[in-house]
C-alpha positions in Angstrom: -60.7 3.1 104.4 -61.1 7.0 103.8 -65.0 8.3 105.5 -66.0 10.7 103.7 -68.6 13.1 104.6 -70.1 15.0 101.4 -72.4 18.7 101.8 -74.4 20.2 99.5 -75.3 16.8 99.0 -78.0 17.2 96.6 -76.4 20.1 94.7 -75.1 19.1 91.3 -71.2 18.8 92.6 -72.3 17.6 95.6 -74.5 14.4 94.0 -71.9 13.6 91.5 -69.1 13.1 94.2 -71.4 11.1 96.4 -72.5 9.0 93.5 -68.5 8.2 92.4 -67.8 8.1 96.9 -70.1 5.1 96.9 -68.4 3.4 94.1 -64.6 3.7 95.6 -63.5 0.3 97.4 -61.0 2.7 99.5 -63.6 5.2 100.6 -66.6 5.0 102.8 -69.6 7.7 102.7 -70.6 7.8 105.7 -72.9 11.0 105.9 -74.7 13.7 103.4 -75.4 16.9 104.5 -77.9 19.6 103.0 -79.6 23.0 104.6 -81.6 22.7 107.3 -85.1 23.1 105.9 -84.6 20.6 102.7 -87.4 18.6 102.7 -85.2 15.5 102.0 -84.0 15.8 105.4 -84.1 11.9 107.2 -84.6 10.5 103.8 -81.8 7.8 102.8 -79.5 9.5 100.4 -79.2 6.3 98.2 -82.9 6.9 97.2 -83.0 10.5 97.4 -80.4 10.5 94.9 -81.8 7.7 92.5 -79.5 5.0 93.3 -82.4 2.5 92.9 -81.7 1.3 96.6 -81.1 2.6 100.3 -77.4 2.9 101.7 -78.0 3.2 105.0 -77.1 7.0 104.7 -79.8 9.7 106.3 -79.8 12.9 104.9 -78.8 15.2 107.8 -79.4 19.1 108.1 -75.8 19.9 110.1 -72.3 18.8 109.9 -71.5 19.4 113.6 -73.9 16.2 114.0 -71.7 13.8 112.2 -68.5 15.3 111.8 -67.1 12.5 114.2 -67.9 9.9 111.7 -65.8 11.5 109.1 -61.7 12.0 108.1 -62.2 14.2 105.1 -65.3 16.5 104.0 -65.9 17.4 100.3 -67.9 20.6 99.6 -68.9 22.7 96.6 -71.3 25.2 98.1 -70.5 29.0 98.6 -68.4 31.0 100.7 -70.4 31.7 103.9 -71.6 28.3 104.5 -68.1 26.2 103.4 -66.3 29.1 105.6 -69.1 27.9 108.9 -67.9 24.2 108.0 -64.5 24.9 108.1 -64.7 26.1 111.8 -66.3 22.8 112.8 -63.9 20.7 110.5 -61.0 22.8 112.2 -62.4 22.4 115.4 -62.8 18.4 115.4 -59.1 18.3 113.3 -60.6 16.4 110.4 -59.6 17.3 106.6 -61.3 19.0 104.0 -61.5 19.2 100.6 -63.2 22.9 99.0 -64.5 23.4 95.7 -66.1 26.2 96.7 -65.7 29.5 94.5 -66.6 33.1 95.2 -64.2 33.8 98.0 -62.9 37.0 99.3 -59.3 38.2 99.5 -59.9 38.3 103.3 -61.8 35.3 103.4 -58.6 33.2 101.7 -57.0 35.0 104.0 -58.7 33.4 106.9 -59.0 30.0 105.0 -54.7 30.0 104.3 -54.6 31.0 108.6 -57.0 27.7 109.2 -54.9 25.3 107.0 -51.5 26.1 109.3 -53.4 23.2 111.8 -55.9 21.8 109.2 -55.0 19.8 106.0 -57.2 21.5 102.9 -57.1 21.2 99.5 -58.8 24.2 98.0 -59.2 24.7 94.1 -61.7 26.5 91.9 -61.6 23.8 89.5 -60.6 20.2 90.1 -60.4 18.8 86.8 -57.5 17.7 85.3 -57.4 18.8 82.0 -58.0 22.8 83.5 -55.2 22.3 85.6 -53.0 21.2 82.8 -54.5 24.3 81.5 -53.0 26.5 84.8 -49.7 25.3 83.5 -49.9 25.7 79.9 -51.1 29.4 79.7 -48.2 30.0 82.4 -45.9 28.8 80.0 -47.1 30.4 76.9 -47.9 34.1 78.6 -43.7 33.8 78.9 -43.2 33.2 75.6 -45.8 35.1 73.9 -44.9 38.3 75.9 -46.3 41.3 74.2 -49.2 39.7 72.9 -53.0 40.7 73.7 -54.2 38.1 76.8 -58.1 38.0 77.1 -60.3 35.1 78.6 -63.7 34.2 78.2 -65.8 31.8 80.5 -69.0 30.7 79.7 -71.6 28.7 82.5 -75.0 27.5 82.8 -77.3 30.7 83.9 -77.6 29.4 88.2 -74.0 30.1 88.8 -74.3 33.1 91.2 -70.3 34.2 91.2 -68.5 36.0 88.0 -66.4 35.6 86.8 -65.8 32.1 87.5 -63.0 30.8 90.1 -61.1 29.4 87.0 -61.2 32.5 84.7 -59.9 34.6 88.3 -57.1 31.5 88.9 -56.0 32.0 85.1 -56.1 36.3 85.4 -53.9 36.0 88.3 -51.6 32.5 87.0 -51.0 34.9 83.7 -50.5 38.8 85.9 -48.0 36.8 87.8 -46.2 35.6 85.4 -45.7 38.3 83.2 -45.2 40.6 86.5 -48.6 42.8 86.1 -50.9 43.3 89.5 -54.3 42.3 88.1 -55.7 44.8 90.0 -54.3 47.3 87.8 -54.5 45.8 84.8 -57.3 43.6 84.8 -60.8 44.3 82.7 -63.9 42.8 83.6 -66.0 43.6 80.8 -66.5 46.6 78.1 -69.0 49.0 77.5 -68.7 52.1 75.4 -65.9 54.5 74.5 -63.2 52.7 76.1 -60.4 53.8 73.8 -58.0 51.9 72.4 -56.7 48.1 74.3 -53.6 49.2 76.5 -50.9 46.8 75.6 -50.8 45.6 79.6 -54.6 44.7 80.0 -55.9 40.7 80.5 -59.8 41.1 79.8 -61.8 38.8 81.9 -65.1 38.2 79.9 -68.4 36.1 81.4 -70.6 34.6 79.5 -74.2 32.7 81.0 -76.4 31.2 79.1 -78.4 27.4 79.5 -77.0 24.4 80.8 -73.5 25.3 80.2 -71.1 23.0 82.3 -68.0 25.3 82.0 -65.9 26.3 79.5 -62.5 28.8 79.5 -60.6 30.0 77.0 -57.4 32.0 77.1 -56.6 34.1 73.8 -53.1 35.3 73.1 -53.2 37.8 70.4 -50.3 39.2 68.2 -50.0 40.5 64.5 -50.8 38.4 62.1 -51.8 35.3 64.3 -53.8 34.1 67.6 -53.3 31.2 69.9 -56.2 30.0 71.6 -56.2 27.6 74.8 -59.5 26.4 75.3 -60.8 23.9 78.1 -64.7 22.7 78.0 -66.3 20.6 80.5 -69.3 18.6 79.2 -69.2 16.4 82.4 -69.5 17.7 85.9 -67.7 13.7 86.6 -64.5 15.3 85.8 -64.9 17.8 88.6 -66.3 15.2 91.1 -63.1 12.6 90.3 -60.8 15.3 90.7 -62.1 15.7 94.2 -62.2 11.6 94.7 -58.4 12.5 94.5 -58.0 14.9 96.3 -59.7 13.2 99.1 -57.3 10.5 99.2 -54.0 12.8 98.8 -55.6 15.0 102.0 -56.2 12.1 103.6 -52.7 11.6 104.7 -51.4 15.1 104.2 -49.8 17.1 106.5 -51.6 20.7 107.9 -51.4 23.2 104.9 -53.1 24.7 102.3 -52.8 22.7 98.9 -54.0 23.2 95.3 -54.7 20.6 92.8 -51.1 20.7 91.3 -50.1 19.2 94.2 -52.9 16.9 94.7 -51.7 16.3 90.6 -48.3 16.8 90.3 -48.7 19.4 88.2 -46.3 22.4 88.7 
């Protein structure tokens, strides 16, 4: 049996997975976690979240207080606080799975230098149809080289970070592959006289607007013709069984830092 300790446990990633967690007959919740000063603190989570009937399952404040209890921690919060629960998951060599988007260059960094004694599985999207999606662009950047590459994301109008993990995981899947640093070619936007598209650029542009789950679309322009690659989430369950899997494929894994192509198969 797999104990699973969830955080951000009333967000909306961190609800889902908990509501899917309970429903596993090879996984055991057996804590929540939410900020300090949430006034559901001490509450049972089974009622906090609508589940019609208490689990036995306190909402607590800090992870350090049940860590113990745990094997593998799921969290979809942001940076700072996922990089403070690392240190304690690190610390008490349990496992962790991070959804978590927004990160530095230094801050992956420090995440990659963690994973050399902790197991993670870190994606910006754990879905399986986006993943697929990783792979298919790869493929088609190779043979479409020379056309125009531009992606759009759209989200609902809370998420704080732009553009989205998944739009910056495609940008850097398609510089790679076509040998282009994204930090020289990449365009986050247009305003005014820009001049003509350089052959080289990959536009990254955000959209935010509603309720909007996710969606991402990668464009490959040439003359005469345009291939379009678009994913669109209308389910945030697709995220939260992607890290249901991910928990059980970290579960056993050695230390290292994985992606969900491993956790998939997908490569």
């Amino acid at each position: 049996m797999i104990k699973v300790i969830v955080t951000g446990a009333l967000g909306r990633m961190g609800s889902a997975i908990i509501r899917l967690v309970v429903e596993q007959t090879d996984m055991e919740l057996v804590s929540a976690v939410e900020r300090k000063d949430h006034p559901g603190i001490g509450s049972d989570i089974g009622l906090l979240l609508g589940l019609r009937k208490e689990i036995g399952i306190p909402l607590l404040g800090d992870l350090e207080v049940s860590i113990d209890k745990g094997d593998v921690i799921i969290e979809f919060i942001e940076p700072r606080v996922t990089l403070h629960h690392l240190s304690i998951v690190s610390s008490h060599k349990k496992r962790m799975v991070i959804g978590t988007t927004g990160f530095t260059p230094k801050q992956l960094e420090g995440i990659k230098k963690i994973s050399e004694d902790t197991p993670i599985v870190l994606s910006p999207n754990m879905s399986m149809g986006t993943n697929l999606m990783f792979k298919l662009v790869k493929e088609a950047a190779l043979i479409l080289n020379g056309y125009d590459i531009e992606i759009i994301e759209a989200h609902h109008h809370h998420k704080k970070d732009s553009p989205s993990g998944t739009a910056d995981r495609l940008a850097h899947i398609l510089a790679t592959a076509l040998n282009r640093s994204l930090d020289e070619v990449g365009v986050y936007g247009r305003k005014g006289f820009v001049g003509e598209r350089k052959r080289e650029e990959i536009g990254i542009l955000s959209v935010r607007a509603g309720d909007i789950v996710g969606e991402h679309t990668v464009l490959f322009g040439g003359d005469g013709e345009r291939l379009e690659i678009t994913h669109r989430v209308t389910s945030r369950n697709c995220f939260a069984k992607g890290a249901i899997q991910a928990a059980r494929f970290i579960s056993d894994a050695s230390p290292g830092l994985y992606d969900m192509g491993d956790v998939l198969g997908i490569r």
